[in-house]
VMD Tcl script that draws the C-alpha trace (Angstrom):
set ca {
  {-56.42 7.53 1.59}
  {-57.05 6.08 -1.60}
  {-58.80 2.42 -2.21}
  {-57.13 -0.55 -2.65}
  {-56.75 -1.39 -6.34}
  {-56.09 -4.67 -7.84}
  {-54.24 -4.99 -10.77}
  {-53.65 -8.53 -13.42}
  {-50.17 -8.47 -14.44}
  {-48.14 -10.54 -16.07}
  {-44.73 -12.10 -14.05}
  {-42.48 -14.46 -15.47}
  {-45.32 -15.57 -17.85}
  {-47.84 -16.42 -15.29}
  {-51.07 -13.96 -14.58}
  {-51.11 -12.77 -11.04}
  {-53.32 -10.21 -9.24}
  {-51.68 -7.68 -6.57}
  {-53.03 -5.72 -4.60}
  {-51.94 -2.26 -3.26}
  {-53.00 1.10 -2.61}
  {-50.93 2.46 -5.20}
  {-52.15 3.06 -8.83}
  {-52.57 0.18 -11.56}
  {-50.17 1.93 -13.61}
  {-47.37 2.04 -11.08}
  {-48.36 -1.86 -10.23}
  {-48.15 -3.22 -13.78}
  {-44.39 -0.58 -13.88}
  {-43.17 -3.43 -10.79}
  {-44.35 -6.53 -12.96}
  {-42.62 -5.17 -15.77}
  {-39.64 -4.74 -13.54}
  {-39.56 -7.88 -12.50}
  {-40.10 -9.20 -15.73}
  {-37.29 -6.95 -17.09}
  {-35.02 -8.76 -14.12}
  {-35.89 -12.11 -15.16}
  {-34.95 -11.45 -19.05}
  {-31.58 -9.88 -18.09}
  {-31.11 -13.61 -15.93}
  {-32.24 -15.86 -18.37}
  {-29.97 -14.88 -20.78}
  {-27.28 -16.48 -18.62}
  {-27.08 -19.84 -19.00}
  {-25.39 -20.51 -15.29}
  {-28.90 -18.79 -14.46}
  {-30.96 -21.12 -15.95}
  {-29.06 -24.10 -14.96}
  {-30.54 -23.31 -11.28}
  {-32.99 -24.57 -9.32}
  {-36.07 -22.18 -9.54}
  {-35.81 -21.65 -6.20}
  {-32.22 -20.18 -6.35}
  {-33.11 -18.25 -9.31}
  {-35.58 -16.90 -6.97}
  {-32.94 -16.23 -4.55}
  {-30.51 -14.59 -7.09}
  {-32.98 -12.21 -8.43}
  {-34.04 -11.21 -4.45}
  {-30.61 -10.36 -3.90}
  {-30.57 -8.77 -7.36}
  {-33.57 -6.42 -6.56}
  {-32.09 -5.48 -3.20}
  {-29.25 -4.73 -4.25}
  {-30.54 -2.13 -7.06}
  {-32.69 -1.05 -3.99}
  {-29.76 -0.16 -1.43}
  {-28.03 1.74 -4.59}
  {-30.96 3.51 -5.46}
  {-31.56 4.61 -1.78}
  {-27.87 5.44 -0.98}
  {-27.85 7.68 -4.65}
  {-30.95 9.29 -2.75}
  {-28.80 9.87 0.37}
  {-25.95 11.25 -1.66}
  {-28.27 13.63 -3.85}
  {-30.12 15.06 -0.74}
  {-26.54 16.12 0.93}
  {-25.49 17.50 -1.97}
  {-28.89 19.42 -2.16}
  {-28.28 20.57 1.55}
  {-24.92 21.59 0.41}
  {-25.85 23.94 -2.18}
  {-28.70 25.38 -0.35}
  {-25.64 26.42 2.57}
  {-23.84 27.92 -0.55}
  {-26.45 29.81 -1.53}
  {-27.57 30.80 1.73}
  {-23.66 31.95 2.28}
  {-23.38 33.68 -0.72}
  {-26.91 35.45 0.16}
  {-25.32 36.74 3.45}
  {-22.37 37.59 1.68}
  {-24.58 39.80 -0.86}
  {-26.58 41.46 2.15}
  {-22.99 42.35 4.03}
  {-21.84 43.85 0.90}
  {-24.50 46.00 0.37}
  {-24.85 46.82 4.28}
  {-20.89 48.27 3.81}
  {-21.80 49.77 -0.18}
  {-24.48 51.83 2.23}
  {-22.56 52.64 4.81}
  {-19.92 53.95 2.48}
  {-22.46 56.31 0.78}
  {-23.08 54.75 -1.85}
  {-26.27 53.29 -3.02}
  {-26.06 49.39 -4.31}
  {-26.44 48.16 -7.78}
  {-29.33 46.08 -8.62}
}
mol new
graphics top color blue
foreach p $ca { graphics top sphere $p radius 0.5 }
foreach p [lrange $ca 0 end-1] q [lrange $ca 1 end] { graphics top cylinder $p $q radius 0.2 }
display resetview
């Protein structure tokens, strides 16, 4: 297992340190996810009209939201993965019983 690294990024203006055992790169690519959330809100003035603390709120529900997408898209792309492989594995058998009969008829297969 890697070490823990600790990385200074910059969230909503203020210079924070977290902590994680994932790479500095990938830990300044949240901040500037987060940061990239918070632009896209403060453009709206209803946003900013907020307390802090249900800005905060808003933007959690934001972030899980984008979170439950992303992992259903996942769920959708991994059936649809399964779903070719079946093809494939079909169309595989279907090869292997055409050139079991192409044999049996005395002739040799193509390819």
């Amino acid at each position: 297992m890697a070490g823990k690294t600790d990385a200074e990024v910059i969230i909503g203006g203020r210079v924070l340190t977290l902590s994680g055992y994932e790479s500095e790169e990938y830990l300044q690519r949240i901040a500037s996810y987060i940061n990239g959330k918070l632009d896209e809100y403060n453009k709206d003035e209803g946003f900013r009209k907020q307390s802090v603390d249900l800005q905060n709120i808003l933007l959690e529900i934001n972030m899980a939201d984008d979170y439950f997408k992303a992992k259903k898209q996942i769920t959708e792309l991994e059936d649809k993965v399964k779903e070719k492989e079946k093809e494939i594995y079909d169309l595989k058998h279907d090869l292997i019983n055409y050139q079991v009969r192409l044999e049996g008829k005395g002739k040799k297969p193509v390819g």
